[in-house]
N, C-alpha and C positions, 0 to 999 in steps of 0.2 A: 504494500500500500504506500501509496506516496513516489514511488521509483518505477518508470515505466520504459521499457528497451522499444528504441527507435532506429529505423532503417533508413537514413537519408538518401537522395539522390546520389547515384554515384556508390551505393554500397556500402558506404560508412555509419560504424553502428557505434551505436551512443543512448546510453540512459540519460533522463529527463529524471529530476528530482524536484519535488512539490511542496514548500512547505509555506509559511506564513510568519512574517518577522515586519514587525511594527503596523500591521493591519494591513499590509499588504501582500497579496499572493503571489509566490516566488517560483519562477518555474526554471533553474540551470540547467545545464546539461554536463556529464562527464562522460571524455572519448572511452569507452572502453567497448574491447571485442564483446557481442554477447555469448553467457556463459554462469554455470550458476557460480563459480569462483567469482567473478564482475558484479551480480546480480547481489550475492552475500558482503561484498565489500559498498554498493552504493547504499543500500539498506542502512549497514551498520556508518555510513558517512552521514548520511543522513539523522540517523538517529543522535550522531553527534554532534549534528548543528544544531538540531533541537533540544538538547541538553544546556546548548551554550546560549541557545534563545530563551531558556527560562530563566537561565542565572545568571541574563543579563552580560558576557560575555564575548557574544557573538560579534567577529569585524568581517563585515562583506567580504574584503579581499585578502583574506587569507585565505579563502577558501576557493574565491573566484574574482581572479585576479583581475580579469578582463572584462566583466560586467559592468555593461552599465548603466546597469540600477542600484550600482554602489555609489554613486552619486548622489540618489535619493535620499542617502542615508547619512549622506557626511561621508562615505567612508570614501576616502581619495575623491577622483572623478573620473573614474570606471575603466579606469588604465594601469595595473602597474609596471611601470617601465622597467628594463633592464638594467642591471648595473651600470651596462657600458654604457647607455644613456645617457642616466642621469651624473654620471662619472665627468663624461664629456659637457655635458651642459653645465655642471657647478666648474669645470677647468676652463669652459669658454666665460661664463659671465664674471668669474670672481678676474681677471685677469685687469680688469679695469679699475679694480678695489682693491688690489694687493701691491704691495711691493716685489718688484722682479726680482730680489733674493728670496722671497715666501715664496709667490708663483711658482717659479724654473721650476722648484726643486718639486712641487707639484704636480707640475705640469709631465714630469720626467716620471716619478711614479704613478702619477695614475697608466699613462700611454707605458710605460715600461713592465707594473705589475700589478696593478690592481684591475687594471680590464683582461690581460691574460687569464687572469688566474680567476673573476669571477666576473669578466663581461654578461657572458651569457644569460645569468641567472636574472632571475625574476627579484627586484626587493624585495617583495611577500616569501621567499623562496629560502633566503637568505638564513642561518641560524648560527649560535653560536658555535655548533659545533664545526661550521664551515671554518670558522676562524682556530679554532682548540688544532684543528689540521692543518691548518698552514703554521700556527704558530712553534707546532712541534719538528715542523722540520727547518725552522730557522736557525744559523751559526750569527746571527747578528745578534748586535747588543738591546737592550730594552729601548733603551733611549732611542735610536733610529727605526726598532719595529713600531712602535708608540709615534713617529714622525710619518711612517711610509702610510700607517693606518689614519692618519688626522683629514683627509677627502674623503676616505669612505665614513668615516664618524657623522663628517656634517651631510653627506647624503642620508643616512638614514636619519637623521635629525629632524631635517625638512619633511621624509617623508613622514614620521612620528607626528611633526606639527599638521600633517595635511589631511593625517588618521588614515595611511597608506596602512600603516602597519601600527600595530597597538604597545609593540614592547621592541625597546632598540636593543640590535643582537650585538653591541658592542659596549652595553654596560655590564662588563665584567671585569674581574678584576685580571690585567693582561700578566700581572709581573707572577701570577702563580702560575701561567702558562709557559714562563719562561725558567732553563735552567735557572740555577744560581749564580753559577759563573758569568752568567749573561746582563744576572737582573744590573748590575754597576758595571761602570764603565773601566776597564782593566788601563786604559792609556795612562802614563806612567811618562814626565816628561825626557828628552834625553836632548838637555843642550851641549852644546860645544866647550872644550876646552879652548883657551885663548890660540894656542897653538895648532892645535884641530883645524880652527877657523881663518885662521891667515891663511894656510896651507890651501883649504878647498880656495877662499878669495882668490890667491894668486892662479890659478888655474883660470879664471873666467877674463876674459877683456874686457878692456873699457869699452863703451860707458856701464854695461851691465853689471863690472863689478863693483862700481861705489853705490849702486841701488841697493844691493846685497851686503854693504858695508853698512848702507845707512840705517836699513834694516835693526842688521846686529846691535846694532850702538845705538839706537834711541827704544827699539821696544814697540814698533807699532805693529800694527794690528796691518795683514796684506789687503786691505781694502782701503787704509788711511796711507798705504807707502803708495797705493795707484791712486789715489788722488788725490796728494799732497800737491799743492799751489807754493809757486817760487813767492806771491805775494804775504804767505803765512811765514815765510822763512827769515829770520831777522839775524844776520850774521854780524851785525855789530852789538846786539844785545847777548850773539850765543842763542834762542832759544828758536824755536818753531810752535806753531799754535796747528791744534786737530779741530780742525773744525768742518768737515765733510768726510768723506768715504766715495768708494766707487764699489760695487758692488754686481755679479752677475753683468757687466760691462754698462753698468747704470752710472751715471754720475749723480749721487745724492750731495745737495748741499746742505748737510747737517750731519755730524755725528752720528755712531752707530748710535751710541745714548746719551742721556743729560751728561754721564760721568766721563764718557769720551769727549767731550768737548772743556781739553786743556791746552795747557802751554809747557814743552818742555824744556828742559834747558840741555844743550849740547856735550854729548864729550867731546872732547878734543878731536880722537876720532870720526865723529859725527859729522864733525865743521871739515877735518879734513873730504871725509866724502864728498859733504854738499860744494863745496870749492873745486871739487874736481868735477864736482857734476854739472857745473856756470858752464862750460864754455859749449857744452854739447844740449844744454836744453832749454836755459831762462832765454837766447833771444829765436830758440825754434817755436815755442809757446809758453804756457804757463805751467805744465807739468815739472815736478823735480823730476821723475823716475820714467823714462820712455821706454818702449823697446824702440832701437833704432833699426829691426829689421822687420818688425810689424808691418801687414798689409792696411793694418784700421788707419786712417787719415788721421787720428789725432796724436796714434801711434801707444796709446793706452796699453798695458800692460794686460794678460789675464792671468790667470791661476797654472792654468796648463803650462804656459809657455816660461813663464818664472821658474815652474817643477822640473821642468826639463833641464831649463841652462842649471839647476842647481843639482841636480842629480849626477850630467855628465862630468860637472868640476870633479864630481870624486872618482872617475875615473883613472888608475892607474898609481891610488894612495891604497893603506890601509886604513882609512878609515869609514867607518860605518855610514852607508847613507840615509841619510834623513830627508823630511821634508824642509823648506826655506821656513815654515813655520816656527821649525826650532830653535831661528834666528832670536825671536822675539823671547822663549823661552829661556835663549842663551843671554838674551839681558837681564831679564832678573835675575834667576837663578845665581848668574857671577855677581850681582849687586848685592843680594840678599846673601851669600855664602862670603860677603866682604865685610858683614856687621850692618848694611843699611837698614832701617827703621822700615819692615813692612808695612804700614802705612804710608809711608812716601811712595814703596813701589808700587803699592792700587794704586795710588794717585798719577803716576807717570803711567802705569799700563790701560790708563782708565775705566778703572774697575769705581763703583760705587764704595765698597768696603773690603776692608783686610781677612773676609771669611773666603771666599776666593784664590789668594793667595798663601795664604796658610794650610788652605788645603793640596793645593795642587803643586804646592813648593814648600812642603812643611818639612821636608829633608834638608833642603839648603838657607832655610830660616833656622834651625838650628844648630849649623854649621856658623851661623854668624851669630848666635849667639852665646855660646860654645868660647867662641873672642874676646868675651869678656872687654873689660874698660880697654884694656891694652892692646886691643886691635891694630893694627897695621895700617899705613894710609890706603885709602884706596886704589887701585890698580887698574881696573878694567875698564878701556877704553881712555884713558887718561895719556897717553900718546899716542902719535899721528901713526900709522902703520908703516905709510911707505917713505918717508921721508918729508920735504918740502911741500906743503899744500899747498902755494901758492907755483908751482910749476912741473904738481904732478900731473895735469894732464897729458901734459908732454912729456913725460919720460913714463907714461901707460903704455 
């Protein structure tokens, strides 16, 4: 009763199921061959929609996703889309409301793994154990599967707001899905001895090696060294001020954040750089740090092409490669293992506070303090590397 086997045009058989949900009378259809196996399963579907209709329960389209007389009811509007859909349409419209370092890196997971791996499926279709599956065969850390998941979050978000779906299959708890090893982040910094780092510099040519010098010696951040401005640079006060970033080949003029937007004061090595860096870019434009063999017209720096010139320096040393990253890391870390006040180095790395830094250099903070009152003067960066800054561009 209620379930009745139908033979369409065309030969395709299909039960009709009949029931009555907010005074109105509901007539779906479910493809199945007939068969009394089909016939005992639409029965007992049925009888399960009617259980969820007296207890108040029942969402049109979980059950029928494509009706549309779930419209009638609120519930969606009688469509549930595909993953890849609605994947694709939150990665076209948010593109105009995001910043191009949020975007990319968006845009690049959803089209690289979140529509591989669950375009097909239907939103109503979705559960969490689709996810307990993919998260078990992850070797990535929490923090980046918790990143590649933040597009499919707010798709089922919206679809929750639009009563696509009743309960969102990604409010659980991720980090019990995740090894241990995985749930923290294992990175562990590894900057350069003084020695180490002269060593790769001299392997790189001018001009690309004082970008990578200036790097080392002041501590910035590879988004604030590609768009650092010659007008921020004051070489008769000694310091430079961070007051922009470039980012994903963006030019932002402003700070990554309120606490990135400072004034440094130079080491001697810094100033050496930036002096060797005058003649090759203040009257090409306004960038300190170009690449000079870039196709970009402004000649902007990216990540990739930095990674590389800094990779092959260490060809043919023994020592360990890294990334130019650990440029920055090799500033504090030798400032901070020199007795420096970590709070001056937030301050110069522009970090908002010393929890930051204590964490992530809490080995070379106690290195310096270890030094006790009768620490040693400071050393690092405190002379010029190559000789004369006033005529090393010519003898580079």
């Amino acid at each position: 009763m209620g379930v009745t086997a139908i033979k369409r045009a065309g030969g395709k058989e299909v039960y009709q199921l009949a029931f009555s949900f907010m005074g109105v009378q509901c007539r779906e259809t479910v493809s199945r061959p007939h068969s009394k196996a089909s016939l005992t399963y639409c029965t007992n579907l049925r009888g399960e929609i009617l259980r969820r209709i007296e207890a108040g329960t029942f969402v049109y389209t979980e059950y029928f996703p494509d009706s549309k007389r779930a419209s009638i009811f609120g519930h969606g509007h009688g469509k549930s889309h595909t993953i890849k859909e609605a994947l694709e349409a939150y990665r076209d419209r948010t593109r105009a409301t995001l910043e191009a370092s949020t975007w990319n890196p968006y845009r690049r997971d959803i089209d690289n793994i979140l529509v591989p791996r669950w375009g097909h499926m239907r939103l109503t279709a979705f559960t969490p154990a689709d996810l307990r599956a993919w998260a078990g065969e992850q070797t990535i850390s929490l923090k980046r599967m918790r990143n590649i998941l933040l597009p499919l979050r707010a798709i089922f978000s919206e679809a929750k707001e639009d009563g696509i779906i009743r309960v969102h299959p990604l409010d659980i708890d991720l980090a019990k899905l995740v090894p241990i090893a995985k749930r923290a982040s294992l990175y562990v910094p590894q900057p350069y001895t003084v020695s180490e780092l002269c060593t790769v510099l001299a392997n790189i040519p001018a001009p690309e090696r004082f970008a990578f010098q200036l790097w080392a010696y002041t501590g910035l951040r590879t988004g604030e060294l590609v768009g650092l401005r010659w007008p921020r640079v004051n070489l008769d006060a000694n310091t430079l001020t961070v007051s922009e970033t470039t980012t994903e080949r963006v030019d932002k003029p402003r700070a990554k954040t309120a606490a990135g937007l400072r004034t440094i004061p130079l080491l001697p090595a810094a100033v050496e750089a930036l002096h060797a860096l005058r003649p090759y870019t203040q009257l090409a434009g306004d960038r300190v740090t170009v690449n000079p063999r870039g196709q970009r017209k402004d000649k902007a720096w990216d990540t990739n092409k930095l990674e590389g010139i800094w990779k092959r320096a260490h060809r043919g040393t023994d020592i360990q490669p890294r990334t130019p990253y650990e440029l920055r890391h090799t500033f504090a870390s030798q400032l901070l293992s020199q007795g420096e006040n970590p709070a001056y180095i937030a301050k110069l790395l522009g970090h908002k506070s010393t929890e930051m830094v204590t964490r992530v250099y809490g080995k070379w903070v106690s290195e310096g303090e270890a030094l006790g009152f009768d620490r040693p003067p400071r050393r690092y960066g405190m002379e010029p590397l190559w000789g004369d800054t006033k005529s090393i561009s010519e003898s580079a």
